[in-house]
N, C-alpha and C positions, 0 to 999 in steps of 0.2 A: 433629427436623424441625418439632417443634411450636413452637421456637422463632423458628426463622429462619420461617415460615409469621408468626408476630403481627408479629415488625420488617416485614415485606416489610407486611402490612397498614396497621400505623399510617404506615410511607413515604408506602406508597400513597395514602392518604385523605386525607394533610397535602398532597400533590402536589395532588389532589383538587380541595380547599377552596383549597391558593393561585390555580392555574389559574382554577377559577371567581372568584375575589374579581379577577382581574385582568380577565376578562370581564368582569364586574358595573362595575368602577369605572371603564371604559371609557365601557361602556353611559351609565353615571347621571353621568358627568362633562363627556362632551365636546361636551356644547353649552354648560354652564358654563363647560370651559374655553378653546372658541373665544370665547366675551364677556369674558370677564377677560382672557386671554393671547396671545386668535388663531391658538390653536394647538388641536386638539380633541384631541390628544393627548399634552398637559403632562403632566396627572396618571396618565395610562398609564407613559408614559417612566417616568416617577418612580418609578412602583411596580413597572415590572417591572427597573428597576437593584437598586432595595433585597431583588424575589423574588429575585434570583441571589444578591446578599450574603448573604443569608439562607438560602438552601437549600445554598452552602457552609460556612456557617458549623454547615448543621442536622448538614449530613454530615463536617465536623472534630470536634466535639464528638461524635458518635456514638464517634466512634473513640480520642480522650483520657479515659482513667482519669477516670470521675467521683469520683472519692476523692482526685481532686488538688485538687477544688472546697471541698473540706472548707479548706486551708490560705487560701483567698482570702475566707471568710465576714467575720474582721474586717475585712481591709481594703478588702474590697467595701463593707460600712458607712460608714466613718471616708470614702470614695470617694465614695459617695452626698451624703452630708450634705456634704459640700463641694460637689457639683457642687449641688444642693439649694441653697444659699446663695448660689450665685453667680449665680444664675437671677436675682437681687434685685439685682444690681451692675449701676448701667447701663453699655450698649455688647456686652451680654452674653443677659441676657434678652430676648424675642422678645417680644411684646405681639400676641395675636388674639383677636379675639371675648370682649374681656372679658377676658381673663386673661393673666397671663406664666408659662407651662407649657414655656417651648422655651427652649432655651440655643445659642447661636452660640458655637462653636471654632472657628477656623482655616475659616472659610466654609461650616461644616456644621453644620446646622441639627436637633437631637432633642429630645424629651421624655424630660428626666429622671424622670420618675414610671415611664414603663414598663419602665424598667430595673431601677429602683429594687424594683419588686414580687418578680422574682425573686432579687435580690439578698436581699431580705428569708428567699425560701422558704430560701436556700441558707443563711444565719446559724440562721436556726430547725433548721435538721437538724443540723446541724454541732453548736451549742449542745446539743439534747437528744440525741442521740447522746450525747454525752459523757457527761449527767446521766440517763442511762437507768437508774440505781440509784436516785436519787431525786428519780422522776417524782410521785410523790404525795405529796412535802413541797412546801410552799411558798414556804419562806424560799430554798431551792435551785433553784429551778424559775423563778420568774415573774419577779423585782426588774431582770436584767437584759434580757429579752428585753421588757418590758413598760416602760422606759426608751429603750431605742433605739425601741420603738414609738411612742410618744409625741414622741418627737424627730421621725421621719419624719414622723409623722402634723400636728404642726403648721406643718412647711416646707411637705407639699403644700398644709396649708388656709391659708395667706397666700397662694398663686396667684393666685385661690382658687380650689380642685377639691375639693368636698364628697366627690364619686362616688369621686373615686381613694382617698381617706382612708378612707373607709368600706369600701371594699375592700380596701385593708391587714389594717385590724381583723379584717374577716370571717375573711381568709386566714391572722392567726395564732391567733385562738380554732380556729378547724377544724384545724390542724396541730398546736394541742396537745390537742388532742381526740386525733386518731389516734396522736399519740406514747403515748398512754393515760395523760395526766393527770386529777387527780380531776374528775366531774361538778363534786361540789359547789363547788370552787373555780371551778371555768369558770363557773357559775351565777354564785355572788357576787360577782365580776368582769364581767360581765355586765347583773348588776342598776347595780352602781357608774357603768359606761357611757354605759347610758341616758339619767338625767338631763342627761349631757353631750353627746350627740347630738341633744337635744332643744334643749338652747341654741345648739348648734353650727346646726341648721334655722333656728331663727325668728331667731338674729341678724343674717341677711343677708334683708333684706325678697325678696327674687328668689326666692331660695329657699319660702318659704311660697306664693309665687304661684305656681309648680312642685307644689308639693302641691294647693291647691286648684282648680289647672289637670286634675292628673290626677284628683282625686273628682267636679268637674265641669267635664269642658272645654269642652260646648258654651254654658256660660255666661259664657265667657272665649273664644269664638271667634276675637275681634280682634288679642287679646296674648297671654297667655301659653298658650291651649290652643290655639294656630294650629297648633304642630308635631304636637302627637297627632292632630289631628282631621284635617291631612294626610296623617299616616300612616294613619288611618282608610278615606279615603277610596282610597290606595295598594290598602290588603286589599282590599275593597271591590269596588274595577274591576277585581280579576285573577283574580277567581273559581276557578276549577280547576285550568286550565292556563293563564291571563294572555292579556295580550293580544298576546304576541310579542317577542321579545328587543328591545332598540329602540326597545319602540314607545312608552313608560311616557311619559303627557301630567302628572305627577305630578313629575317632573323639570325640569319647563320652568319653574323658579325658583317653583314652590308649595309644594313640598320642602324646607323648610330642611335643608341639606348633605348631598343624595341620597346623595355619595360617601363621606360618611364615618360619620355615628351613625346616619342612618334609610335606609341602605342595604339591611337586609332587605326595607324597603317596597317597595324598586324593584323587587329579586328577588320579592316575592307578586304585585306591578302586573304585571310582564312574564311572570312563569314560572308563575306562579299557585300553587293548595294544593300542586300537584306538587310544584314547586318549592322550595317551602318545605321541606316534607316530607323532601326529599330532602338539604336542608342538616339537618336534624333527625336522621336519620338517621347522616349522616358525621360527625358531631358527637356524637353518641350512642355510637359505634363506639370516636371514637378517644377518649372521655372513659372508657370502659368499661375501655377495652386499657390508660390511663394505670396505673387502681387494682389491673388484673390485676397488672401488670407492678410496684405496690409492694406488695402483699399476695408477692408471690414473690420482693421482693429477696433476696437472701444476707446481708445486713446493715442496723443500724439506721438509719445517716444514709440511705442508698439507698432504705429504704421511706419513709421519713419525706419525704425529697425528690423522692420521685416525687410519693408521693401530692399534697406539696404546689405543685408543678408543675402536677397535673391539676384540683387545687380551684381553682387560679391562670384557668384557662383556661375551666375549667365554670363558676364564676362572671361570668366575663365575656360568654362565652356565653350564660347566663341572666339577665344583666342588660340588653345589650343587645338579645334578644327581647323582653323582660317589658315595655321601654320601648319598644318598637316598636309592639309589639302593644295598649297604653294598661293594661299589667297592674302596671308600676311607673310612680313619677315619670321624668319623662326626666333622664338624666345621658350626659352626655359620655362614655362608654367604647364602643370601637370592637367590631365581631366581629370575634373573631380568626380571621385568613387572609383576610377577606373585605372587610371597610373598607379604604378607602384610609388611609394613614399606615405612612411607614417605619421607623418606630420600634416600631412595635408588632408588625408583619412580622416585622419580622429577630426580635424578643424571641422571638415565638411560636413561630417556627422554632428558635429556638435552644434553647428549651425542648422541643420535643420530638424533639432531635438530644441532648441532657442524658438523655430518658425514656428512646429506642432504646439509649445507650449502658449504661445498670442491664441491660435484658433482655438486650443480651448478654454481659456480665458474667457475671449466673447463669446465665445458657445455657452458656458456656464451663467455669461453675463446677461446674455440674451434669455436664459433660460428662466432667471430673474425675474428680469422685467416685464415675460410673459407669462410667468406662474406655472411655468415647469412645462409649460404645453410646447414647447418647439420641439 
């Protein structure tokens, strides 16, 4: 019972978080999107079409053999990196706010990066799965996962998207961490990094003024520390309990893009500490239940690809706070369940319709090996 008790939990709280992000992006969109569209609930439609893609899609994959994901690792890559290059081809890529991150098929409209992220998780388990005898050699271990990284990593930075690429990285040093590769090579690798993260910053002048936007923004109030210091003032007037769902004056185009990257601000403006708190919470919960559930797979790729599933989404989670809250630079990554964007919906959902499906797996595995009695 103690199984079917955490799937019905992490269900639940994923219901949870989509539910309210489709509240929130209501809230913080539809005066925006009565002046752009005349319609104040464009961006609702939208996203409550891609919650039901996506919460089907969360509950098919609950129910398809995650060990059949193991066969689709390469050519989910070899998939990526194509669709990755085509973003580049015009009549094909999407051009917003500075970058071409969106690809048009056949009159539908995604970002390839956030597909691209779990693709990545699922090559990486599948990969070390295999190489799980020799996880603390190097010549066996690194050469090829650390080439398709590099591949990924500089399609997404021609966008250009600093935030997503660095999020790549983060997600496969931490999954081969958990696979139990050696410290010291993830250190030296590591150190190797840096220097190139550091050129990758100060090469694009925007970028630097992003950095010294966040160490001081009120000295950059005009340009580029406008967006912290309106999220600032979001925390600010929502004190405890906010000022009322609705009611957030923070939205009325002071906000750069309420609905989508500084949308926890609308949630502190309106819903206040509670509020917060309480996405803190469900998010804590189901980040907790992702690692329960790969500390207890039955097999390597299954813990390997939970855990990296739930690094996949606690990072994102914790990026997107840390830049809300003026505790990182700001980067374009959405909260997951709760930003508007359907591409990044349906992924999250579908990631953790991937996680419920491992728990029961070993639930049924266990169920086995103990003659039905768990």
């Amino acid at each position: 019972m103690r199984g079917i008790r955490g799937e019905l939990c992490l269900f639940t709280i994923t219901l949870l978080l989509t539910a309210g992000g489709l509240v929130m992006v209501y809230s913080a969109s539809s005066i925006l999107a009565q002046e752009r569209f005349g319609d104040g609930y464009y961006f609702l439609r939208k996203q409550m079409l891609f919650a039901g893609i996506g919460i089907l899609g969360m509950v098919l994959l609950s129910r398809i053999p995650y060990s059949s994901l193991k066969h689709l690792a390469y050519p989910g890559i070899f998939l990526s990196i194509l669709l990755l290059l085509l973003i580049a081809v015009p009549g094909f890529g999407v051009r917003a706010g500075g970058a071409t991150r969106w690809l048009r098929l056949g009159g539908f409209t995604f970002q390839v990066a956030e597909v691209v992220k779990v693709v990545l998780v699922i090559f990486l388990a599948a990969f070390l799965s295999r190489k799980e005898d020799h996880l603390r050699e190097f010549r066996r271990i690194y050469p090829v996962p650390l080439a398709v990284l590099a591949v990924l990593v500089l399609l997404v930075l021609s966008q250009p998207d600093f935030g997503t690429s660095a999020l790549l990285c983060a997600i496969t040093f931490l999954v081969f961490y958990h696979a139990g590769c050696r410290i010291v090579h993830l250190a030296g690798l590591l150190s190797l990094a840096v220097p190139g993260a550091v050129y990758v910053l100060i090469f694009e002048p925007y970028r630097l003024k992003r950095l010294f936007a966040f160490l001081k923004p009120w000295e950059h109030a005009t340009d580029s520390g406008f967006h912290i210091i309106q999220s600032f003032i979001s925390f600010g007037s929502g004190g405890l309990f906010g000022v009322g769902l609705g009611n957030s004056t923070q939205k009325l185009f002071y906000l750069p893009e309420p609905h989508t990257d500084f949308i926890l601000s609308v949630v502190a403006e309106e819903m206040g500490l509670a509020g917060v708190s309480i996405l803190l919470v469900l998010f804590s919960v189901l980040i907790a239940r992702g690692f329960v559930i790969a500390a207890r797979a039955g097999d390597r790729f299954g813990s390997i690809l939970a855990s990296g599933l739930t690094v996949l989404i606690a990072l994102e989670v914790f990026i997107n706070m840390g830049c809300a809250m003026g505790l990182l630079p700001t980067k374009g990554l959405p909260l997951p369940f709760i930003s508007y964007g359907g591409t990044s919906l349906v992924v999250s959902l579908a990631a953790v319709g991937i996680l419920m499906n491992i728990s029961l797996t070993h639930r049924e595995e266990d169920m086995e090996k103990t003659g039905g009695m768990r």
